[in-house]
C-alpha positions in Angstrom: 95.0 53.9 145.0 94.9 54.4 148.5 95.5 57.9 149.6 98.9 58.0 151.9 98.0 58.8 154.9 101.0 61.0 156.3 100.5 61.0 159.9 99.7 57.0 160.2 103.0 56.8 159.1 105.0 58.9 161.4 103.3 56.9 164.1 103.7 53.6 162.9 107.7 54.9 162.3 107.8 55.9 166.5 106.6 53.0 167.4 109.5 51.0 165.5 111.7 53.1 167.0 110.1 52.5 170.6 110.4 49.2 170.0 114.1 48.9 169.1 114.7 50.9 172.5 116.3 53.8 170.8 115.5 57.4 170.5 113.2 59.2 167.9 114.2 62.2 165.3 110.7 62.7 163.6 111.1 63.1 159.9 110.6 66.6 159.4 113.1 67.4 162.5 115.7 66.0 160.5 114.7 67.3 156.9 115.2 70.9 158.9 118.8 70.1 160.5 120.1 68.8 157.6 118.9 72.0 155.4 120.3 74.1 158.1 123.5 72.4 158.1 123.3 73.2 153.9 123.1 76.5 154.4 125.6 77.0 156.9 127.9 75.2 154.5 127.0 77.5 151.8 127.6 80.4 153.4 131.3 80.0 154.9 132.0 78.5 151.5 130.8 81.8 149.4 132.8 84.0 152.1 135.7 82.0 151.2 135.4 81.9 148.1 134.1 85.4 147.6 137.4 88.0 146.2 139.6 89.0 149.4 137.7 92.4 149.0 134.0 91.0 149.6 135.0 88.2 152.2 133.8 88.7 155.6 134.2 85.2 157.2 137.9 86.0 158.9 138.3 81.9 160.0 141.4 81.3 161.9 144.0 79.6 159.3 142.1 80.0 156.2 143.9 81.8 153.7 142.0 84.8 152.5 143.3 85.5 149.1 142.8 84.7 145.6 142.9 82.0 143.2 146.2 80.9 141.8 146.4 81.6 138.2 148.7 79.9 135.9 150.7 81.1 133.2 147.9 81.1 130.1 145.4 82.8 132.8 147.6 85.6 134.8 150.9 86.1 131.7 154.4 85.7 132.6 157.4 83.8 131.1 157.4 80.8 128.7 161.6 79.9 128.3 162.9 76.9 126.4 166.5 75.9 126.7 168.1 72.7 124.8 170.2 70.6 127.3 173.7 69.2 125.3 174.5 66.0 125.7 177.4 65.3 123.6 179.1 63.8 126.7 177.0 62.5 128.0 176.3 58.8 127.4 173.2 57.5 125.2 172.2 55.4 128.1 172.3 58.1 130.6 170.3 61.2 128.8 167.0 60.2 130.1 168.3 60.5 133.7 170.7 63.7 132.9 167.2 65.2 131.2 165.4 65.3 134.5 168.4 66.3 136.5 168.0 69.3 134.6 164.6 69.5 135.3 164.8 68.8 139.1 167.5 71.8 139.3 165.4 73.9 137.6 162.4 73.8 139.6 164.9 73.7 143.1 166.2 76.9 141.9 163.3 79.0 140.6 161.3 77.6 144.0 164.1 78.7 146.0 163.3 82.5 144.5 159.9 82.0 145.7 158.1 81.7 141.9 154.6 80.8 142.0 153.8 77.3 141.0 156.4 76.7 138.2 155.8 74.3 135.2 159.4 72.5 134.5 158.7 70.1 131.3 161.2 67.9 129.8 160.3 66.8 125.4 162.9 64.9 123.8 162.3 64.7 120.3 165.1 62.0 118.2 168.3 63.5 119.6 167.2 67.0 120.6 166.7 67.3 124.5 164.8 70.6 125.6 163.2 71.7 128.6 160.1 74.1 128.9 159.9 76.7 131.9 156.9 78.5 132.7 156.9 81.4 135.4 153.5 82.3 136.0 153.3 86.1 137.0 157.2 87.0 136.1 156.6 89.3 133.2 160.2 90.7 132.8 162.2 87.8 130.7 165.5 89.1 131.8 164.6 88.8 135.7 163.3 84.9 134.6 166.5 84.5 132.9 168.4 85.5 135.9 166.1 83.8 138.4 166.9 80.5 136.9 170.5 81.7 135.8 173.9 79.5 135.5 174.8 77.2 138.7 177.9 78.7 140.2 180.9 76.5 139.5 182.6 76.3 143.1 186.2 75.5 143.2 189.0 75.3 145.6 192.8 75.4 145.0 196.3 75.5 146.1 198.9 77.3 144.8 200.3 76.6 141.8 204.1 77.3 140.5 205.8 80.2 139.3 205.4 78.9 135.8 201.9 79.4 136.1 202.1 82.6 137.5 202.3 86.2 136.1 204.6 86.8 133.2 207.9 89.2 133.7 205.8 92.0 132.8 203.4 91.4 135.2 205.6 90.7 138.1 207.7 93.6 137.6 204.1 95.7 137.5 203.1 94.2 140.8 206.1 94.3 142.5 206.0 98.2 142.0 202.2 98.5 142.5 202.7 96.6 146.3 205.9 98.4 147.1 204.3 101.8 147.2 201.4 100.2 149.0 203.2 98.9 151.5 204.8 102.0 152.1 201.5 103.6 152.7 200.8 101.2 155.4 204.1 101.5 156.6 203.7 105.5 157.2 200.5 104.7 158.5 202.2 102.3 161.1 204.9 104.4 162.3 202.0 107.2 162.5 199.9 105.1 164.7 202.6 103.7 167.2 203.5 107.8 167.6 200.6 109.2 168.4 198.5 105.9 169.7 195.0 106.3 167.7 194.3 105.4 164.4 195.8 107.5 161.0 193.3 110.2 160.1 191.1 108.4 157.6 191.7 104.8 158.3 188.3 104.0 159.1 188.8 101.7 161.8 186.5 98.6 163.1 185.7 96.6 166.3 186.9 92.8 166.3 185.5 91.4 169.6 185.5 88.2 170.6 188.7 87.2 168.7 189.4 83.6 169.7 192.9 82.2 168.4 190.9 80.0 166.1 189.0 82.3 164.5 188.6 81.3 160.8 189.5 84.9 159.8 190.8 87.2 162.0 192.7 84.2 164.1 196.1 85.2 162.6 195.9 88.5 164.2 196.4 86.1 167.3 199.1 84.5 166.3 201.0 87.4 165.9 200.1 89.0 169.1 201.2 85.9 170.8 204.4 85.1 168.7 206.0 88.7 168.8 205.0 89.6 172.6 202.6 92.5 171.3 200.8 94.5 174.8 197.8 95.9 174.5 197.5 99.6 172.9 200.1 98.6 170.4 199.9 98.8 167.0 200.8 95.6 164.3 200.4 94.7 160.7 199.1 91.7 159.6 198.0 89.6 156.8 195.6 87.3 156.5 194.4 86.4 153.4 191.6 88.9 152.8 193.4 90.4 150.1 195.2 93.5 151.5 197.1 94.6 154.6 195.4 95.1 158.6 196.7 97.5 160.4 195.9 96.2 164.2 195.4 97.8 166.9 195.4 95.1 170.5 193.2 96.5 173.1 192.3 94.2 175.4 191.5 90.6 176.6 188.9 89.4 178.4 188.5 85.4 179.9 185.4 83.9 179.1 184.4 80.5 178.0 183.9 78.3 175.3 181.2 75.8 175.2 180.7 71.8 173.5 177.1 72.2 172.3 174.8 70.4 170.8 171.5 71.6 168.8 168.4 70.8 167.2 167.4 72.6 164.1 163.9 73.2 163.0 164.4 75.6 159.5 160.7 76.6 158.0 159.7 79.0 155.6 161.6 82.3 155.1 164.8 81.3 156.8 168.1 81.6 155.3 169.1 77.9 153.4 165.6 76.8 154.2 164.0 75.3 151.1 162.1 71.9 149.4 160.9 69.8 151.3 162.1 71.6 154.6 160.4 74.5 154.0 157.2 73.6 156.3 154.9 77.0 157.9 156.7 78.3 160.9 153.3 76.7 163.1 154.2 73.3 161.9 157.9 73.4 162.6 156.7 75.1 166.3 154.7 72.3 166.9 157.9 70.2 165.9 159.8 71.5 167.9 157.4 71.6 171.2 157.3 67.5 170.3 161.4 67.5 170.4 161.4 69.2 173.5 158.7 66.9 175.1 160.2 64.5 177.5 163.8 65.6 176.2 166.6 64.2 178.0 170.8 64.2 177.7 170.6 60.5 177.1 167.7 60.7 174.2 169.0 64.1 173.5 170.7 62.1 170.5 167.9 60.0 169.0 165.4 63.5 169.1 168.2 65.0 166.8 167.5 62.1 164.0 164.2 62.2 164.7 163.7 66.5 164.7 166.4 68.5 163.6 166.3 69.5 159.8 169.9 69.9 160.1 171.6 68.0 157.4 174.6 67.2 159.0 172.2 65.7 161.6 172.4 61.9 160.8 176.2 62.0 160.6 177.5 63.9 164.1 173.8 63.6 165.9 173.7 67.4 166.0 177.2 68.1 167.7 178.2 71.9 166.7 182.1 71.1 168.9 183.8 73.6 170.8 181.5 77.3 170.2 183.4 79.9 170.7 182.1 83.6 171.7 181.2 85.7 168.8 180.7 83.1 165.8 177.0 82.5 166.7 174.1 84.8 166.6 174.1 86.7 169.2 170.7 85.2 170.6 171.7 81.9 170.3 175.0 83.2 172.2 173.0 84.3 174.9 170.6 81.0 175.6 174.0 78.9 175.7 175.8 81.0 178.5 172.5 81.1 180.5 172.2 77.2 180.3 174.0 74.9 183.0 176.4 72.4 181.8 174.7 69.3 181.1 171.9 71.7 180.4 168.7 71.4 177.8 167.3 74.8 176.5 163.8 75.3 178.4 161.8 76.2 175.3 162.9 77.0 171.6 165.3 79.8 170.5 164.8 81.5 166.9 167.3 82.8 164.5 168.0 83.3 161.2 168.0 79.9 160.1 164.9 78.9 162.1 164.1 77.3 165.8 167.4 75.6 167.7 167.2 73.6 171.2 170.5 73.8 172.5 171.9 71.2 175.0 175.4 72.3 176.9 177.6 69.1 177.3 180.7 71.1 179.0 182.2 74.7 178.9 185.9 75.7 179.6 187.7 78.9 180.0 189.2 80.6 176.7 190.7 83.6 176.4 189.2 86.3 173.7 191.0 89.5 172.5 189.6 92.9 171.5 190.6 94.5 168.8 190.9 97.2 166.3 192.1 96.9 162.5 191.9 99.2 159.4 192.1 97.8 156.1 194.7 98.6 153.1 194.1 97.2 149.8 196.4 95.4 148.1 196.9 95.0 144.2 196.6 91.3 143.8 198.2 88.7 141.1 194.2 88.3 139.7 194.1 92.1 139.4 196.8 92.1 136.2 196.3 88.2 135.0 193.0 85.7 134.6 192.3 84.9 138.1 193.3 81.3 137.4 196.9 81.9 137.4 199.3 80.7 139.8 196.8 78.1 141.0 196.4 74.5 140.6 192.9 72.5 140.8 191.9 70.3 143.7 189.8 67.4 143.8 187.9 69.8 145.7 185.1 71.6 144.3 181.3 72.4 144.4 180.2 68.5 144.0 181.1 67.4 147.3 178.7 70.3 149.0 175.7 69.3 151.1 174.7 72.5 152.2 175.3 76.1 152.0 173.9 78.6 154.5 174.1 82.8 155.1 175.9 83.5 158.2 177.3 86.9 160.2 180.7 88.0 161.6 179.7 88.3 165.1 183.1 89.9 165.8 182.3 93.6 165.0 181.7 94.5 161.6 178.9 91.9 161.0 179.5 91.4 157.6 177.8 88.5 155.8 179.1 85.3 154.6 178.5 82.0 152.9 179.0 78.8 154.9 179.4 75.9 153.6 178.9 72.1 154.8 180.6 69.0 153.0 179.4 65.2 152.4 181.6 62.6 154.1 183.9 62.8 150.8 184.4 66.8 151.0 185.3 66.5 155.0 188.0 64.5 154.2 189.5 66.3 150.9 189.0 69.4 153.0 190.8 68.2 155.6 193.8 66.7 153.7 194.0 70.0 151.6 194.1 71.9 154.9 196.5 70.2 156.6 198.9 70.3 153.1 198.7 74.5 153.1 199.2 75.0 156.6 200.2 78.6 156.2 199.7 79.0 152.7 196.7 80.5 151.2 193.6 78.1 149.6 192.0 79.7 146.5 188.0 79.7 146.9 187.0 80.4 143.5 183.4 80.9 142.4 182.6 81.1 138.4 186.2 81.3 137.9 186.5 84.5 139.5 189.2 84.5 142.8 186.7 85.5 145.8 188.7 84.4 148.8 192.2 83.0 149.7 192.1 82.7 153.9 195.8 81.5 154.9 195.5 77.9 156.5 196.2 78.4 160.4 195.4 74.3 161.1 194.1 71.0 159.4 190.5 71.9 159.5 187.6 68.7 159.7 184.7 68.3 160.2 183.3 69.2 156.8 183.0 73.1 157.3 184.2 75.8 156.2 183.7 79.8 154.8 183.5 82.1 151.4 184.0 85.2 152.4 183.8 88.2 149.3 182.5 91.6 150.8 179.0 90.1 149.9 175.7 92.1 150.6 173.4 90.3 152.4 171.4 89.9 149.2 174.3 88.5 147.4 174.8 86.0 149.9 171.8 84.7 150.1 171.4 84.4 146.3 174.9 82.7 146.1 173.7 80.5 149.2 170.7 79.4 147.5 171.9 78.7 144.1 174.6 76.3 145.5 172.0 74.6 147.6 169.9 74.4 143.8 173.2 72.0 142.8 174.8 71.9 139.5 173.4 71.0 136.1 174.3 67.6 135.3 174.7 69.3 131.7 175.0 72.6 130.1 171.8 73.9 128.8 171.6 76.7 126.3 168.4 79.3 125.9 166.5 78.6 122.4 163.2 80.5 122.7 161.7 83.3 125.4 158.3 84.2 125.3 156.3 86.4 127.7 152.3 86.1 127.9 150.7 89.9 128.6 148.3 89.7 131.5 145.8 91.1 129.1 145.8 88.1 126.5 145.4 85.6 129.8 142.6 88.2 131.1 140.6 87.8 128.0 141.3 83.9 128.3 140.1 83.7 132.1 136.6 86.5 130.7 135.9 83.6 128.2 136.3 80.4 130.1 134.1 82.2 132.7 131.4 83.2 129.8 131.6 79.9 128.7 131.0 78.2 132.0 128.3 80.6 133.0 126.3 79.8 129.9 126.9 76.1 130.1 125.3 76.1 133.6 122.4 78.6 132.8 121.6 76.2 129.5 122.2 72.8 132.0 119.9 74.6 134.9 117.5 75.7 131.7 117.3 71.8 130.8 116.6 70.5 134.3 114.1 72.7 135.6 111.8 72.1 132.2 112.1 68.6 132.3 112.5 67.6 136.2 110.3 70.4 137.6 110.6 70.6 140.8 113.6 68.6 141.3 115.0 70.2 138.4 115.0 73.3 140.3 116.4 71.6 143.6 118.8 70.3 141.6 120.2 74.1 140.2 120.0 74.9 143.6 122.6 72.0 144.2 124.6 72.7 141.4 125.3 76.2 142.9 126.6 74.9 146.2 128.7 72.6 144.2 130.2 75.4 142.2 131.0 77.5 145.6 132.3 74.3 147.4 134.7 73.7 144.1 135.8 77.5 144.6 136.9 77.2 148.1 138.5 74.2 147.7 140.4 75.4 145.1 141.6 78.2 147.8 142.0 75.9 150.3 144.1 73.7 148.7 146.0 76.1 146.7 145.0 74.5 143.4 146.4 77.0 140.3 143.9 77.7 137.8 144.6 77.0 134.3 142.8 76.8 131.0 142.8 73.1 131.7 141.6 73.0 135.1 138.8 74.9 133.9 137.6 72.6 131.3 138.0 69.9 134.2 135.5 72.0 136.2 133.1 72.7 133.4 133.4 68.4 132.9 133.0 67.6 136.2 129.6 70.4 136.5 128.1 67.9 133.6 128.8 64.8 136.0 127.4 66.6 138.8 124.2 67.0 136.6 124.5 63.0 135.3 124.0 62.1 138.9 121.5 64.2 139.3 119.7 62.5 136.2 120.4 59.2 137.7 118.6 59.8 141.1 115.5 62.1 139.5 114.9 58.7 137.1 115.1 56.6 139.7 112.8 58.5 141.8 110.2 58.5 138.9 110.5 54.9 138.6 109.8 54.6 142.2 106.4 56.8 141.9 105.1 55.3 139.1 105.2 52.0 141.1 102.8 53.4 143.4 105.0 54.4 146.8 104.6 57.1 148.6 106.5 60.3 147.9 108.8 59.8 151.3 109.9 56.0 150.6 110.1 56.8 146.8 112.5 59.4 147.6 114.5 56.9 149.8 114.7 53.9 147.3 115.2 56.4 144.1 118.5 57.6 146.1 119.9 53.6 147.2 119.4 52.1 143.6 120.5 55.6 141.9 123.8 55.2 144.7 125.5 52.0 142.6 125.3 53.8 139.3 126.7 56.7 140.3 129.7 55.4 142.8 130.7 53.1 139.7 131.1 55.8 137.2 132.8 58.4 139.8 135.3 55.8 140.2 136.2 55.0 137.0 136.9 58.8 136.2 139.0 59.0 139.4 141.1 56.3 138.0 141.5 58.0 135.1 142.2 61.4 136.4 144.9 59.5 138.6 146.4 57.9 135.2 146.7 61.8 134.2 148.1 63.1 137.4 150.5 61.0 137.9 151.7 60.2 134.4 150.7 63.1 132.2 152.5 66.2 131.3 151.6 69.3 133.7 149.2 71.1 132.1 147.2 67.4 132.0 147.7 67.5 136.0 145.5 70.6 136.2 142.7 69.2 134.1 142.9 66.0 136.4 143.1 67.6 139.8 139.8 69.9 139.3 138.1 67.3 137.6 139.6 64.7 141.3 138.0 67.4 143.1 134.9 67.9 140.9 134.0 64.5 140.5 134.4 63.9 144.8 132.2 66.8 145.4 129.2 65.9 142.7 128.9 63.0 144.7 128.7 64.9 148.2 126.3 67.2 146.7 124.4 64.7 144.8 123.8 62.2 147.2 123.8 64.5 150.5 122.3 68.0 149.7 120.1 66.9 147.2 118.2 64.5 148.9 118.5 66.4 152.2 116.1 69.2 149.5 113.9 66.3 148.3 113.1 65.4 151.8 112.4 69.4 153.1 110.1 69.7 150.0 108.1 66.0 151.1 107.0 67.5 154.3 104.5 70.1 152.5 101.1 69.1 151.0 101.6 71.5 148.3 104.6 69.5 146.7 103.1 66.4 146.8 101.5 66.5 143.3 102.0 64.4 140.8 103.1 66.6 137.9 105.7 68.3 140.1 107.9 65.8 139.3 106.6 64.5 136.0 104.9 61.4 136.6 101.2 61.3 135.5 99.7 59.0 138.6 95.9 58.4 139.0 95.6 60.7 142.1 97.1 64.2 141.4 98.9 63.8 145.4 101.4 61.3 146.1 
């Protein structure tokens, strides 16, 4: 056999080249960028995927923690509850069963639990779902954290009949009596000497419009019984004891018809699901809102932008704002806008980015004031809360959205608003405008929490549950009625917690397990492949750093399935390895040169292996998309796996094979375990 002459060749490929009028890359030029480019890639993957205490490559973006372990790999919480469905039709349990489920995942995501596994197994008539909490070790707090909806109710008030008995009237009478007294001493006291009782405790109401939802009674009666400022009043309104007032002053301001985009995003109040994108994302939507924006497409960006849900029904309007209802920063870029003006760049509160735009403003006029509260001993104190009230057609079904909002009028104090579908707008308003000065019950888990007296007919679907709420407690009520209610009642059968240890020895001996399978695979290749055997454990390494980093990147949680898909897909990796190295051999034995044999072992080898790696991705997509959770995890690392063996097979491995073809010295025969007449090939 002719010996191959190496340099003929590179000549005879430039002149091809020449000839076609393009430019030239000589061979061993592009064997060198391409292993450079290899190595680059290693390295930023092993600093990725290197422990947070090792890493060193500090890329913009990246996340630079650890892996996501699931529940049989870092411990927590295994719960299963049984769902009853004795009322529920046989035709409709299938679709109450995953109600159950999708409440149950809203509500533990909403308390920020790391990749939850909701399952739902029905077995004959028995209807259970399994929750696992990865990383919650305390079963109580998991109890809690998935806890009871809260059954939200309003009502009006009922008759006598289903009131307090004798016994009970007779109590409260007496208990009120000597409390009003108190606050009747505490009156007189006040108007003689002009301040405050010692004691009373009193706080700043600023701001006071007449329509404020709370404190606007206090109005009314400064307007209705001539009261000047520095005199003293008592009032109630609905909070569930006695003001004594105090009117200071009045100032004019103005009132302004506003309306606002709303961009929520992760970590603001009522901002969950689907809604909850990074804060950069929802800057960048809102830099797109405000691009080009205009009163007369001011509109259509609201459909298009705001995550508001009331958004598709009144196109963003937020009416008539009065001063002191809105955060104060908000407050401040309305008054600073012109009418007909459009907020210069985005404002952030609370409950994420806003772009205002000021359709008109008018004059209003705001009181200042000063109050001290005296309990009262109410009806709910001495008899189940439920008494002397009647239901409503009203209740926690017709809610679209509940948010955490603060009394700007002083004391700050938190609260729970609350926004109503089309259906709730208008039983709310009916109910309203039927208790106009008459209390409305707002119960919550059939406790009394609020009764507000009615001033006006209130629509537009919102309204307030006030309760003396920490800010915790708000936001936990807020976010369990955003969660929804349980189609059915479900009832704990079985809690179980995993100990980190038991899923620390079960990560030690996956990891054992994988190590030895690749030592025994890299053991296999380099005695019978040689030299590309030893190319090829070089490829397998990159492969397993690029499947570590991309399970960081993409936030994949590790389980003792998604393991066994990585240790499958390493084997594949390995198969197309195989594939090419037999190709290649093929392609020696029938006499070409080292270069093109490397070059047709790779094209024929190609068909084999892109056949097969399809197949299992249609496979692994059957058992994503149809198979139980713990399934998903073996088919996402074995999606991501099977993508990068053929990357590394087909790209690295080759781009080895040709660095190695440029040296004399790896040019024999035996190197890659083909016996050849001439020993160089």
């Amino acid at each position: 056999m002719a010996r191959y002459n190496h340099r003929k060749h590179l000549e005879r490929q430039r002149r091809m080249n020449q000839s076609r009028g393009g430019g030239f890359m000589s061979p061993r030029k592009r064997a060198w960028i391409g292993f450079t480019a290899v190595v680059l890639l290693f390295l930023i993957s092993l600093g990725f995927a290197l422990p947070q205490a090792w890493q060193a490559v500090g890329l913009p973006g990246l996340s630079q923690g650890g892996f996501r372990l699931g529940l049989d790999l870092q411990g927590g919480t295994h719960l299963v509850y049984e769902a009853d469905m004795s009322q529920i039709p046989s035709a409709e349990r299938d679709e109450a069963l995953e109600g159950v489920r999708d409440v149950i995942e809203r509500r533990v995501n909403a308390f920020g639990v790391s990749e939850p596994v909701v399952q739902t197994i029905q077995s004959g008539s028995t209807h259970r779902v399994v929750v696992e909490l990865a990383g919650v070790l305390d079963v109580t707090e998991a109890i809690n954290q998935i806890g009871e909806t809260p059954i939200l109710e309003f009502k009006e008030p009922g008759s006598d009949a289903d009131a307090l008995s004798d016994s009970q009237r007779v109590e409260l009478d007496a208990k009120q009596a000597a409390e009003r007294a108190v606050v009747d001493e505490a009156l007189a006291q006040a108007r003689r000497t002009g301040s405050f009782p010692e004691g009373a405790n009193p706080e700043m109401l600023s701001n006071v419009s007449p329509t404020h939802p709370i404190y606007g009674p206090f109005i009314s009666v400064i307007v209705n019984d001539g009261i000047r400022p520095g005199q003293f009043f008592t009032e109630e309104n609905g909070e569930g004891g006695v003001s004594l007032v105090r009117y200071d002053s009045t100032r004019q301001d103005e009132q302004w018809l506003v309306s606002h985009i709303m961009i929520c995003f992760e970590g603001k109040i009522g901002c969950a699901g689907e809604d909850a994108i990074p804060a950069i994302e929802a800057n960048i939507r809102a830099e797109q809102a405000l691009d080009g924006l205009t009163p007369e497409n001011f509109a259509e960006r609201v459909l298009q932008y705001s995550t508001d849900p009331t958004a598709p029904e009144n196109q963003g309007d937020l009416s008539w704002v009065q001063p002191g209802v809105l955060p104060p920063a908000l407050e401040i870029s309305i008054r600073e806008l012109p009418v007909s003006g459009i907020s210069a760049g985005v404002v952030e509160s609370g409950f994420g980015y806003h772009i205002f735009y000021k359709r008109d403003q008018k004059p209003i006029t705001t009181y200042e004031l000063s109050r001290a509260r005296y309990p009262l001993t109410l009806a709910s104190d001495l008899a189940p809360s439920t008494a002397g009230w009647v239901n409503t057609s009203l209740s926690g079904k017709q809610l679209k959205r509940a948010g955490v909002e603060f009394d700007q009028t002083g004391a700050g104090q938190p609260y729970v608003s609350i926004t109503f579908d089309s259906e709730g707008d208008k039983l709310f308003g009916d109910l309203t405008a039927r208790l106009i000065r008459q209390p409305i019950g707002i119960f919550l888990d059939g406790e009394l929490i609020s009764a507000p007296i009615v001033q006006q007919a209130i629509y537009g679907g919102q309204a307030q549950i006030t309760g003396n709420f920490t800010v915790d407690e708000a936001k936990v009520l807020a976010q369990r009625l955003n969660a929804g209610a349980l189609p059915v009642p479900i009832e704990l059968l079985s809690q179980q917690t995993v100990g980190p240890t038991l899923g620390a020895n079960s990560l030690s001996r996956s990891m054992n397990a994988g190590l030895i399978g690749f030592l025994l695979v890299a053991l296999f290749m380099m005695l019978y492949y040689r030299l590309p055997g030893i190319l090829s454990v070089a490829t397998l390494a990159l492969y397993g750093v690029l499947n570590l980093a991309a399970y960081k990147l993409f936030g994949v949680t590790m389980t003792l399935a998604g393991i066994a898909g990585f240790i499958l897909s390493v084997g594949m990796a390995v198969d197309a390895n195989v594939l090419i190295f037999e190709r290649l051999k093929e392609e020696l034995r029938a006499g070409r040169d080292l270069p093109r044999a490397i070059e047709q072992g790779f094209e024929r080898a190609w068909t084999s292996i892109r056949d097969g790696n399809v197949t299992t991705l249609i496979a692994t997509a059957i058992l994503f998309f149809f198979g139980a959770s713990f399934i998903k995890g073996f088919a996402v690392t074995l999606t991501i796996g099977v993508l990068l063996s053929m990357f590394s097979a087909i790209i690295v491995t080759r781009t080895l094979l040709r660095l190695v073809s440029l040296w004399g010295m790896f040019k024999s025969s035996w190197l890659y375990g083909v016996r050849k007449n001439s020993q160089e090939i």
